[in-house]
C-alpha positions in Angstrom: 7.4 -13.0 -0.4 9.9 -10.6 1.3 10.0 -9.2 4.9 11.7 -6.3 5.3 13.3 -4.6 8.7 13.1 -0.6 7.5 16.1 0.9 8.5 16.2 3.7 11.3 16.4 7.6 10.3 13.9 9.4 8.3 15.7 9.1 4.9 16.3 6.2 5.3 11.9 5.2 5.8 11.4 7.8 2.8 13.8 5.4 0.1 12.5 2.1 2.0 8.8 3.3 1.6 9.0 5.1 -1.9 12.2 3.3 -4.1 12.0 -0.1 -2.8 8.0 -0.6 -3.0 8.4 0.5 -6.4 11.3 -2.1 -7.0 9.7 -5.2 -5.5 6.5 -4.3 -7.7 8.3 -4.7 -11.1 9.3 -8.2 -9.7 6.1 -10.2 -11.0 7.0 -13.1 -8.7 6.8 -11.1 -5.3 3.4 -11.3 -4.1 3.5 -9.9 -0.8 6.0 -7.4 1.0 6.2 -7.3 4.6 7.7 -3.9 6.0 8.5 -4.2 9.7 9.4 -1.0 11.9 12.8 -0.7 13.7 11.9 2.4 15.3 9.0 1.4 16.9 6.2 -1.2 17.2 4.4 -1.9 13.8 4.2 -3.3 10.3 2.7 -2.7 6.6 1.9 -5.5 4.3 1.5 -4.6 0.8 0.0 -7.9 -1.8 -1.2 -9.1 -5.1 -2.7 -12.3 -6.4 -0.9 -13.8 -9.0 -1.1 -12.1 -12.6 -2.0 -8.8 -11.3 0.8 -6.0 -11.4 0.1 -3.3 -8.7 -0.2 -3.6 -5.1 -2.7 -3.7 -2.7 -1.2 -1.4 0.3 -2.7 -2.6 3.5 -2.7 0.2 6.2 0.1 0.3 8.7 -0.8 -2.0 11.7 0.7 -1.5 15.4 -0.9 -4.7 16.8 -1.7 -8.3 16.5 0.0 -10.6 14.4 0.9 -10.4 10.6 -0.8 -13.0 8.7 1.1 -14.9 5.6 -1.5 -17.1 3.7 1.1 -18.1 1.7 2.3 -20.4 4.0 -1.2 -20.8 6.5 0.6 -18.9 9.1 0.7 -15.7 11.2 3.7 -14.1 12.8 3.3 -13.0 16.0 4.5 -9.2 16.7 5.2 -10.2 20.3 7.8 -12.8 18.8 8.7 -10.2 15.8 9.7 -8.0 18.9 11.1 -10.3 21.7 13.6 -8.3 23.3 13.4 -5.5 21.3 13.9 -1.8 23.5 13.2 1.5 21.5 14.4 3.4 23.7 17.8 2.2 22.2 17.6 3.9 18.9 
């Protein structure tokens, strides 16, 4: 499992969401990749069960909590974001 922060700028999003989705896919092991925004309030989860090769892509989610059944947990985005001010960036 990874959890990723993407990092702010738009080139930046374009090699996070294009080169490194393609890099944790070739790594058999990884079966779910969290993406977490920095620029703003949300998340993408993308997943496989073990054996398969591509990933599920989940749609981008602005709310609620980000669930790892992995480990029987869910991470809160109001913890994810504790502190957090946008208007920073």
């Amino acid at each position: 499992m990874v959890f990723e922060v993407l990092s702010p700028g738009r080139e930046n999003r374009r090699r996070d969401e294009q080169d490194k989705v393609d890099e944790y896919e070739s790594v058999p092991t990884i079966l779910r990749y969290v993406i977490v925004e920095s620029e703003r309030r949300g998340y993408q989860v993308f997943w496989r069960e073990p054996g398969d090769r591509a990933w599920r892509r989940g749609r981008p989610e602005a709310g609620g909590a980000i669930a790892v059944p992995e480990f029987g947990i869910e991470v809160a985005l109001d913890a994810v974001y504790a502190g957090v001010d946008f208007g920073s960036f």
